[in-house]
C-alpha positions as CSV (number, residue, x, y, z in Angstrom):
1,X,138.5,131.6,135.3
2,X,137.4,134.1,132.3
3,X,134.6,136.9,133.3
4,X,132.2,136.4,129.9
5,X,129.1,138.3,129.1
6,X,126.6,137.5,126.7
7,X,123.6,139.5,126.0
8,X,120.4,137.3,124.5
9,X,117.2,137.8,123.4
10,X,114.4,135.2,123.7
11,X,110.8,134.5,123.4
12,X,108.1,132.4,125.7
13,X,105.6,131.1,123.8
14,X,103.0,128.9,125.4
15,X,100.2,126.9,123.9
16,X,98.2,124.2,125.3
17,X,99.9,124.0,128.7
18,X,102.8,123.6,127.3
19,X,105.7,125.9,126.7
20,X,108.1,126.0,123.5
21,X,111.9,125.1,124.4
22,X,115.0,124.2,122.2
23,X,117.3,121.6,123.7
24,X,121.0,123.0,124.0
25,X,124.0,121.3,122.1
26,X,126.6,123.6,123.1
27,X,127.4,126.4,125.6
28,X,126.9,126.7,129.3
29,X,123.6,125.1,129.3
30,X,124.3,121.8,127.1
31,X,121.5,119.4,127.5
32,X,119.3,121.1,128.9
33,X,115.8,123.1,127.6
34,X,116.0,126.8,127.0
35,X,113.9,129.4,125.4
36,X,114.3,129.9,121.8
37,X,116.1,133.0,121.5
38,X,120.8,133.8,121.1
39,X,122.5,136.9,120.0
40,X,121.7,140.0,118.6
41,X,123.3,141.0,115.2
42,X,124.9,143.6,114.5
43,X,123.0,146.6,114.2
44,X,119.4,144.8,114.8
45,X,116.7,145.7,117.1
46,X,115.9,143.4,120.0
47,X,112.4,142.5,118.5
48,X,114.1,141.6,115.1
49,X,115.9,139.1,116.9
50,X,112.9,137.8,118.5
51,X,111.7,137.4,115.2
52,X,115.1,135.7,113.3
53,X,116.0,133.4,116.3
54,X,112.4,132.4,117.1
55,X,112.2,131.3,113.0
56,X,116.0,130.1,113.0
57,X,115.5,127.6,116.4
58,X,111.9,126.8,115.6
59,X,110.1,127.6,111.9
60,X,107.7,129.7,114.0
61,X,106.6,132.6,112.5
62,X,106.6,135.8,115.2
63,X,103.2,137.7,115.2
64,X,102.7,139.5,117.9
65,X,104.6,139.7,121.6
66,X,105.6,142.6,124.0
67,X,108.5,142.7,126.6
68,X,108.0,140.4,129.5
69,X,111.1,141.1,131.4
70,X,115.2,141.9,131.5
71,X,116.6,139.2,133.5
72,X,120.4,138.2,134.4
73,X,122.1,135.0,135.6
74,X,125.6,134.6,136.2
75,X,126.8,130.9,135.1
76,X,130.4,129.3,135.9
77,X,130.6,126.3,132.9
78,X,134.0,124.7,131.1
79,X,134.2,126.3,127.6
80,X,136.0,123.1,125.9
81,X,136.5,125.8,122.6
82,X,138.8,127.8,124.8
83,X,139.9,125.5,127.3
84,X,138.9,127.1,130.0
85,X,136.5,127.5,133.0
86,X,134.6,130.8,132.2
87,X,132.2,133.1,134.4
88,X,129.3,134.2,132.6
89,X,127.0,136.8,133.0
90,X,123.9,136.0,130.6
91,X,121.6,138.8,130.4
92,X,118.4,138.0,128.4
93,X,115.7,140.8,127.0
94,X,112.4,138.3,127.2
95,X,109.4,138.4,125.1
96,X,106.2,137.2,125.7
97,X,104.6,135.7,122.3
98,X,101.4,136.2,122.0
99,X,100.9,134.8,118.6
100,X,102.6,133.3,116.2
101,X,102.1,131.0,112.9
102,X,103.6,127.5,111.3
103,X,104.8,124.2,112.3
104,X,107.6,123.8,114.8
105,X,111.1,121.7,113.4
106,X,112.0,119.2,115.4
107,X,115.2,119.2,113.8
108,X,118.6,120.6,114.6
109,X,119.5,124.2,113.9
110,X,122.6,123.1,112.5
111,X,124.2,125.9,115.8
112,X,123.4,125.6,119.2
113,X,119.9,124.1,119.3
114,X,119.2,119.9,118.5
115,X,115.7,120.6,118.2
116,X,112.7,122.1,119.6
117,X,109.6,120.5,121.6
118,X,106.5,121.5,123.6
119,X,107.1,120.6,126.9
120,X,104.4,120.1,129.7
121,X,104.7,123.2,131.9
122,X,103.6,120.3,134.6
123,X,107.0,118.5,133.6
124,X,108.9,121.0,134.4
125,X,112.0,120.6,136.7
126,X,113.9,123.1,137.7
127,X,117.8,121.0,137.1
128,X,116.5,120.4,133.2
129,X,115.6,124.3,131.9
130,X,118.2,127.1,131.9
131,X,118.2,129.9,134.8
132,X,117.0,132.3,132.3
133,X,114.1,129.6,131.5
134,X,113.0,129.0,135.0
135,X,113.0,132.9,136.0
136,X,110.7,133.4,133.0
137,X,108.4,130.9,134.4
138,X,108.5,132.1,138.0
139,X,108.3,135.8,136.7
140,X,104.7,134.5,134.3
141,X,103.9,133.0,138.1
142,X,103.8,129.3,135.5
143,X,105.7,127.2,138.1
């Protein structure tokens, strides 16, 4: 097995009782709902990210947010690019959106996301979201 780590930044953004996910086509967490959010670029600030994946995985338009939490779970998945079994440590920098503008795409990213979707917090179950998903929510005291 492969020790990985993977450092993420990602944004909760509720409206309506419902909270803004992307559905996973690849990585550790394929088919399941996540928090729109991946990898920081080289040289970018945390918030930047906030702002480029939350546009990239949704067509949301950042406004305003603060820090929420610093969270980490560790994952053990097959990585079929590698042909491997790998041990992940995903650590996630999570914003809380406060506002935001535009239309969500329901469409695939075209990367790792087939789309996002307001989800029901009330629909919620804990075996469909990522770890890093359902900590957010326990940490916001939402489920």
């Amino acid at each position: 097995m492969k020790d990985t780590r993977h450092l993420g930044v990602y944004g909760v953004i509720i409206k309506e009782g419902c909270i803004l996910l992307i559905k996973k086509s690849r990585g550790a967490y394929i088919g399941k709902y996540d928090l729109p959010g991946g990898s920081i670029e080289h040289g970018e600030k945390p918030c930047e990210t906030l702002k480029r994946e939350i546009m990239e995985e949704t067509g949301l338009k950042v406004q305003s947010f603060h820090i929420l939490d610093a969270d980490s779970v560790v994952v053990d998945w097959d990585n079929p690019l590698i042909h491997t079994q790998e041990h992940m440590h995903h650590i996630g920098i999570i914003y809380d959106v406060i506002a935001f503008d535009g239309e969500i795409k329901i469409d695939s990213d075209g990367l790792d996301s087939l789309g996002a979707i307001w989800y029901p917090l009330s629909e919620i179950k804990k075996e469909d979201i990522s770890p890093l998903t359902y900590d957010a929510l326990k940490f916001k005291k939402l489920i």
